[in-house]
Structure formats: C-alpha cells, structure tokens
C-alpha positions in Angstrom: 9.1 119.2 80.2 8.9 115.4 80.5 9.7 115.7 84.5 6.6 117.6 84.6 3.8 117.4 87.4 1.5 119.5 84.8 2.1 119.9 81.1 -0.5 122.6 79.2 0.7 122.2 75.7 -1.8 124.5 73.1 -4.7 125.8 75.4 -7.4 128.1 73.9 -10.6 129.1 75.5 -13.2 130.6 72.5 -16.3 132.1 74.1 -18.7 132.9 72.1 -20.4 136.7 71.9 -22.7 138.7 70.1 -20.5 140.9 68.5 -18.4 137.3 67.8 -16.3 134.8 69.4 -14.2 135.9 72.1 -10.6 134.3 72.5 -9.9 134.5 75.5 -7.2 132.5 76.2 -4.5 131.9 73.5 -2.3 128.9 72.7 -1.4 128.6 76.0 1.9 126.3 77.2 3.1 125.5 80.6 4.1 123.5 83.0 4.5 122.9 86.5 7.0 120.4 88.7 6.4 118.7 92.0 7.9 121.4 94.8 7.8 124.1 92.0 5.8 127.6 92.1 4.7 128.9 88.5 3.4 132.7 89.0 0.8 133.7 86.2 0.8 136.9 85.7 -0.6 140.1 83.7 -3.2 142.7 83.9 -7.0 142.3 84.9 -8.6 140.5 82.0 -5.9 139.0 80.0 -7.2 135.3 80.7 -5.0 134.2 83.9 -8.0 133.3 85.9 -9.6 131.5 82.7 -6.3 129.5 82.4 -6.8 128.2 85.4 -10.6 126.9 85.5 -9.8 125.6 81.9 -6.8 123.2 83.4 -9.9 122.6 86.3 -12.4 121.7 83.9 -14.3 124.4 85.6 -15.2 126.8 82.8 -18.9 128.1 82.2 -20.8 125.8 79.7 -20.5 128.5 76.7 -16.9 128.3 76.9 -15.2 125.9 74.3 -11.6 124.6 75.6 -9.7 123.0 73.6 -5.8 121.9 73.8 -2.8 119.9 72.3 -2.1 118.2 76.1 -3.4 119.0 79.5 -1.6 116.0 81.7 -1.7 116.0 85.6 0.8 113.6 86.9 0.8 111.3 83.8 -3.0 111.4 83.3 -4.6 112.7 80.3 -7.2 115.4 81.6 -8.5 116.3 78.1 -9.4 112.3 77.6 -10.7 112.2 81.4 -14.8 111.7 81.4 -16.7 113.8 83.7 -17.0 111.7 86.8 -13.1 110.8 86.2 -12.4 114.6 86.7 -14.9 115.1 89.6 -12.5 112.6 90.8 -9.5 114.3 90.4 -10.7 117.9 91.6 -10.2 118.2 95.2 -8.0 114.9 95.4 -5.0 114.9 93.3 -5.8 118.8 92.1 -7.4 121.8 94.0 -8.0 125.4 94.1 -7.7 128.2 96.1 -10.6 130.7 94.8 -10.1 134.6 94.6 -13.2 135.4 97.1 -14.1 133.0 99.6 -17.3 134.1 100.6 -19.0 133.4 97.3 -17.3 130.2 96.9 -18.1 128.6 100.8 -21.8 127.4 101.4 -23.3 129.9 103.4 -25.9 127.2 105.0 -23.0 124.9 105.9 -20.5 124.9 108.7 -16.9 125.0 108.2 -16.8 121.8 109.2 -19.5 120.2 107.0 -17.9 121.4 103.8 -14.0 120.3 104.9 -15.3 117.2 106.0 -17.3 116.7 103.0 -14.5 116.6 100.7 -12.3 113.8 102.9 -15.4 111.5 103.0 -16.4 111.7 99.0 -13.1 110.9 98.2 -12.5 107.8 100.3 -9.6 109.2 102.2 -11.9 108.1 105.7 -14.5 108.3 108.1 -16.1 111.1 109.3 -14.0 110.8 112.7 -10.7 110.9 110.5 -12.2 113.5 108.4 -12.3 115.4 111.6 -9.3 115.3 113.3 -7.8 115.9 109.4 -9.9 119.4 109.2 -8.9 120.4 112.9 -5.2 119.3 112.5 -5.3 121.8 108.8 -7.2 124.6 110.3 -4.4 124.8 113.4 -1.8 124.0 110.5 -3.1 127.2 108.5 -3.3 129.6 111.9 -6.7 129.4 113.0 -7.3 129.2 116.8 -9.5 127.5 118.5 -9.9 125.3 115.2 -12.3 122.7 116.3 -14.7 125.1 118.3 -14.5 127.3 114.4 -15.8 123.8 112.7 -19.5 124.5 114.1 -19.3 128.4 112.7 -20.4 129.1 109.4 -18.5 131.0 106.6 -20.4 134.7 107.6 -19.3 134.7 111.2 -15.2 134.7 110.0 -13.6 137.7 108.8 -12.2 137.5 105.2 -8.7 136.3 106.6 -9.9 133.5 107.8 -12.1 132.7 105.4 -9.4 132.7 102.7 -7.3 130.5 105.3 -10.7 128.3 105.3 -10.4 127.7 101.8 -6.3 126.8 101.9 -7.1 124.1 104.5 -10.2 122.9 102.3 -7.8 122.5 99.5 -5.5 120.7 101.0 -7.6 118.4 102.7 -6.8 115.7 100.8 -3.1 116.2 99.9 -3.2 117.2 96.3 -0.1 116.9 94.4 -1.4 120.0 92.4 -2.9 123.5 94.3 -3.9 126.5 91.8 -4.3 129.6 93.7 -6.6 132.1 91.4 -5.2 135.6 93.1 -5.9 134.8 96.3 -5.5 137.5 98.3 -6.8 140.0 96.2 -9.9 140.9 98.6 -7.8 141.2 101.8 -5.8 144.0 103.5 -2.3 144.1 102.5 -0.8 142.6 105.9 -3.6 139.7 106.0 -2.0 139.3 102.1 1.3 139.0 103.0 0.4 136.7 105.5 -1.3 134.6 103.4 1.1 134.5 100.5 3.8 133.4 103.4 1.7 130.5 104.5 1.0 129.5 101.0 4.3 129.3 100.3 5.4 127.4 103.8 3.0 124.5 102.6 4.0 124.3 99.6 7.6 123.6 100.3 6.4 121.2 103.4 4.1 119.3 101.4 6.2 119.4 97.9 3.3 119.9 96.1 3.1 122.0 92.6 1.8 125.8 93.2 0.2 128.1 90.1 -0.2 131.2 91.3 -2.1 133.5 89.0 -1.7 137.1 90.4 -1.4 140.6 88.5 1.5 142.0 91.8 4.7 141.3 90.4 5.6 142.1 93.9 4.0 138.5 95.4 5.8 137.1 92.4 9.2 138.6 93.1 8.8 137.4 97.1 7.3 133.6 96.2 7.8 132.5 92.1 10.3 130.1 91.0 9.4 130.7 87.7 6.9 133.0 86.0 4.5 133.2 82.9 3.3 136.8 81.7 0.3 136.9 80.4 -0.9 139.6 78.0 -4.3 139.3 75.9 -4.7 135.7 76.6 -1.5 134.7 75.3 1.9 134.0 77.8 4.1 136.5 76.0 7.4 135.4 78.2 8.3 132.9 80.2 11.2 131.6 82.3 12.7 131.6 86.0 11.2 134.5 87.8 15.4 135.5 88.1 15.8 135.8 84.2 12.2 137.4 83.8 12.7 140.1 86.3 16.3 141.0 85.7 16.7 140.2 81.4 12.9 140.8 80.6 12.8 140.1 76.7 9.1 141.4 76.3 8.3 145.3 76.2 5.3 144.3 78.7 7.3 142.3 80.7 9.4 145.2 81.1 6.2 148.0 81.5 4.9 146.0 84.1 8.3 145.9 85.8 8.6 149.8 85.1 5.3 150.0 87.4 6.5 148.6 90.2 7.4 151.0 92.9 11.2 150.8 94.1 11.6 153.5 96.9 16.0 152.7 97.0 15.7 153.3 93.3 13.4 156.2 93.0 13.9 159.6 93.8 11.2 161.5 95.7 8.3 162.9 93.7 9.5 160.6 90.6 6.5 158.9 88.8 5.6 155.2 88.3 6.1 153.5 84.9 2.7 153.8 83.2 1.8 151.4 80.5 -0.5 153.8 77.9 -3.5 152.7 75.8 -5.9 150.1 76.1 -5.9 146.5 75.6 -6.9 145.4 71.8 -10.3 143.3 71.6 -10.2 140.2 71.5 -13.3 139.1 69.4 -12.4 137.9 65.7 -9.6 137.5 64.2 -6.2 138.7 66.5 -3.6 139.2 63.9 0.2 139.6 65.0 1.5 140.9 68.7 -1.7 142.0 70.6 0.8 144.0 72.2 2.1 146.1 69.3 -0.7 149.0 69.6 0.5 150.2 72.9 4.8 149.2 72.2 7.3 152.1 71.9 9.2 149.7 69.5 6.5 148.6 66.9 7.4 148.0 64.0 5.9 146.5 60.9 6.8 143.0 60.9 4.8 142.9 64.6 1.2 143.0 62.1 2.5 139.1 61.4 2.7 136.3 63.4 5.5 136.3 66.3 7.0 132.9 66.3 8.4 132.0 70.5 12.1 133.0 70.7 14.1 131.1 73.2 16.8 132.0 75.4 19.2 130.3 78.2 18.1 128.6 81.2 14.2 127.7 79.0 13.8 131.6 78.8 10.8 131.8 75.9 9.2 135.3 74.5 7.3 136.2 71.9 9.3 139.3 70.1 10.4 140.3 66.9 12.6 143.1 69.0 16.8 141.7 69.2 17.4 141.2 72.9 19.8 144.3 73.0 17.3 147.0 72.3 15.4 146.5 75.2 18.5 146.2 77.8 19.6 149.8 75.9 16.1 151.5 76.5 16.4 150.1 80.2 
C-alpha cells in the first residue's frame, strides 16, 4: 500500500524453547494509513500482542524478528540502529500498554514520567512540557489534571491509570499509536469509555490507530479495517464491513458465531462455540493451523494455503470456494 503510514511486509517472530523453536508470529503483512484504525484480532495467544512489540522493537532479547519491510512513514525500521529507534518510540510511534500499573513507575509522579518523554525528545522545556501534560490529562478526562501531576500511579484507579497512559502516548504527537488491548483490565463501562476516547483522538489528531483486541465487539464499534489473527498468522484481512458481513475464513466466521446478538437470538439459544484446541506452534507448522478444529477440512488444507484475494483488498487464506461458507451461514 504505497500511501501507507506503516507497511509490515513478511514479519516472523521465532522464539526459541526447550522442546524447540516457537513461531510465534507468522509471515505477518499489514498496513496502516494516516487517520485509519486497523483492529488485530484473534484469540489469547495467537501473536497479536507479539505483532505489535515486534513493529516497536520492543521484543524480549530471546526473540528473533525478522521481516521483508517494516517502514514507518517512509523510514526503514528494520535498518534503524538502536538509538535511531529509541528515537522514534514515543515521538513519531507510541503505545498504549494492556496494564498500566506494571508499565508506570511506581516511584515517579504522573507528572515526572509525562514530562520526561516531552523533554528527551526535544519537543521543550520542562515549563512547556508542563502545560503539554496538563492540557492532555484535561484532553483525556481527568479532573483536576495539574493537582493529579504530583500523584503517583498507585493512588489512581485503573481508569485513570489507563487514561494516564493515552495522554503519555500522545505527548508528543505521534503519527503512529498501537493500542495492545487496552482495556482488557477494566470494567466494561470504563472500557467503553475508553475505546470512545481512543477513537475521538484518533480522528482529531489523524493519526494511524492498531488496535490489537480479541472483542470483535470493540472492533465492530471502532475498526476501519481488520486483520484476524489465528496461530500467529493473519488468516483474513480487509475492511471491518467485508470481514464482518462476507467473512471468507471458517475462524473469521466462528469468532463471529460467538458473538452474542440478543435481536438475533432467541431466548435460551447458545453462543457459537469454536471446539478443540489451538495446534502447537513449536517445529515445523505445515498447512492451515486452522484445519484441526474446521468443519470443512479437507485434504488439500495438510499443504500450503496460498492468500486468496477478493474485492475492495479483501485477502484470506482458504482453500474453501467463497460460496460454501455463505451456504453454511
């Protein structure tokens, strides 16, 4: 996508085990515009939030990355040295982290570690750096936002912690936020909250938003376009329209299955249930990873599933025509 803010062209992650090398993420492709939201999605453990760290340069030192392309903006990040991407992170790409508490410096204020971040990147002085973290704090719905910059992270509730860390990663205007399921640790009307601010600044500050979530539910109310995710590989991808309403992958369509639809679901009916368990992932990974727990195996899923592609950049990874599924569903 050459009008791209981030291209991901060929990412793997390899970790190596005891047992053997664990791959966790996949030949992984995708991309992000400027003013776009990309929801990455899938079930616990399928290499979402490893997707993410990789693209950070983030990743624990066992793991091995390696990729065709990672560009941010035009920049090369897999060429970038070290200090080039200490650079980058926090300035022109930031992250929202899954649990706040472990991520903030419990013997800093709030106001030490937003401030920190506007000062080591040269955007001012401490006084700018101040007004910047007050103005954000009020802009994320925090009251009494300067008297909160002398508190430290334990005397917030989780709410505003996680609002703590959206203002932190915006501090410095990043044309790039990835948001690694951010509201999993909160009650579900703090979430929804949340997710509505997230998605407010992301259309007032036109900046590029991944998402990585496992409730299609946050993707259906926020995604412009969505990438499943299913043993470290993105089985389908495409506008979060297409996805939901012509899914093309049988686990694209289980997940949707599981979502609960009380105008479409008599009382007492059951949820879609996805059966058996996800296939290992160290060694070789022959064929669909998918194909042990598919109503519609078949033999030809044992070899490699080339990417099929659709109308309006619809990709999934199939040997199944498109017709069967829409007759099943």
């Amino acid at each position: 996508m050459s009008d791209a803010l981030l291209e991901v062209t060929g990412l793997s992650v390899d970790i190596p085990t005891e047992a053997g090398v664990l791959h966790a993420v996949r030949d992984v492709s995708l991309s992000v515009r400027r003013g776009e939201t990309l929801c990455v999605v899938g079930e616990s453990g399928c290499g979402k939030s490893l997707t993410s760290l990789a693209i950070m340069g983030l990743l624990p030192p066992t793991a091995q990355r390696r990729a065709q392309r990672i560009v941010l903006a035009g920049e090369d990040l897999q060429a970038a040295p070290a200090r080039r991407l200490r650079a980058l992170r926090g300035d022109r790409m930031a992250m929202v982290f899954q649990d706040p508490m472990t991520c903030l410096n419990p013997a800093w204020t709030i106001g030490n570690q937003l401030e920190e971040i506007f000062t080591r990147h040269g955007k001012g002085n401490r006084r700018a750096a101040h007004d910047r973290a007050v103005a954000l704090l009020e802009r994320v719905g925090i009251a009494n936002a300067a008297g909160r910059l002398s508190q430290y992270p334990h005397q917030l509730s989780g709410g505003l912690r996680q609002r703590v860390m959206i203002a932190m990663a915006l501090m410095c205007s990043p044309d790039l936020v990835l948001a690694d399921e951010p509201t999993t640790a909160l009650d579900a009307t703090i979430q929804l909250g949340i997710l509505q601010l997230l998605a407010e600044l992301q259309a007032e500050m036109h900046m590029g938003l991944m998402l990585v979530t496992h409730d299609l539910g946050v993707v259906a109310r926020i995604a412009d376009r969505v990438a499943v995710m299913y043993a470290g590989e993105v089985v389908e991808e495409g506008p979060a329209r297409t996805v939901f309403t012509t899914p093309r992958h049988p686990y694209t369509r289980g997940l949707i299955d599981c979502i609960p639809q009380p105008d479409r679901m008599a009382p007492g009916q059951r949820l879609g249930t996805i059966p058996g368990m996800v296939p290992s992932l160290v060694g070789d990974v022959q064929g669909c990873a998918f194909r042990t727990r598919c109503a519609f195996a078949r033999p030809e899923c044992a070899a490699t599933v080339a990417p099929r592609h659709g109308p309006d950049a619809h990709m999934w990874r199939c040997v199944l025509p498109p017709e069967t599924l829409d007759r099943a569903a």
